[in-house]
C-alpha positions in Angstrom: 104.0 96.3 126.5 101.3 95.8 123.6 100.7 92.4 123.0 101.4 92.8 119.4 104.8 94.3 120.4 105.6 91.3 122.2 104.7 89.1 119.4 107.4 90.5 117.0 109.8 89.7 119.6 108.8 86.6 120.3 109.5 85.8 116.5 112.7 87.5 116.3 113.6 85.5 119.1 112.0 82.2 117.1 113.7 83.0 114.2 117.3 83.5 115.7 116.9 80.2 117.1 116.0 78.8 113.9 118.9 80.3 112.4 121.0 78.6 115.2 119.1 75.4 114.2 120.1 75.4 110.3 123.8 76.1 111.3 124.5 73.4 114.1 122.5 70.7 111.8 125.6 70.4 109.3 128.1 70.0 111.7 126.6 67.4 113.1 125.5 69.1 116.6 121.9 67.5 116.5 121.0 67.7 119.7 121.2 71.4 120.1 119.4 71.7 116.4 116.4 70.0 117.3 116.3 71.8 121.2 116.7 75.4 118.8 114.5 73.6 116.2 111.6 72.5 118.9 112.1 76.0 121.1 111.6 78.1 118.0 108.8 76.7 116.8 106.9 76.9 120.1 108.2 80.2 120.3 106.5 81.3 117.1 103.5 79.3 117.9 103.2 81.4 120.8 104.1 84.5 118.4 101.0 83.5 116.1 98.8 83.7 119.0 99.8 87.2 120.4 99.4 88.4 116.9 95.6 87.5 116.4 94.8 88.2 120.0 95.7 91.9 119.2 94.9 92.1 115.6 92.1 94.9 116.6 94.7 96.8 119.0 95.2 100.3 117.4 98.9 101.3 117.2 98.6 104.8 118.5 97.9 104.9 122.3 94.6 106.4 123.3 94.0 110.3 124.9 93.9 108.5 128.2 97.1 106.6 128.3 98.5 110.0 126.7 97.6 111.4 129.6 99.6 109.4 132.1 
């Protein structure tokens, strides 16, 4: 798996979790909020990183991995 594939799902994953976060908040389940709150945005940290690292990755595989 491409690094910039992983990326997306790590902030689909982040931003689940912050949608998780914005819901518990009202009803008064802090705890949880900030754990979803802290986890997603360490998650999309992580995301942001993935992303630049492959920013030059091409998106179509190369006539060597075609071949495999």
């Amino acid at each position: 798996m491409s690094a910039g594939k992983m990326a997306v799902i790590f902030f689909a994953i982040a931003l689940v979790l912050t949608l998780v976060s914005c819901v518990l908040g009202p009803f008064g389940i802090s705890g949880w909020a900030i754990a979803c709150a802290v986890t997603a945005c360490f998650l999309a940290c992580v995301a942001l990183f993935l992303a630049v690292s492959s920013w030059k990755e091409t998106d179509d595989p190369s006539e060597e991995e075609k071949r495999k």
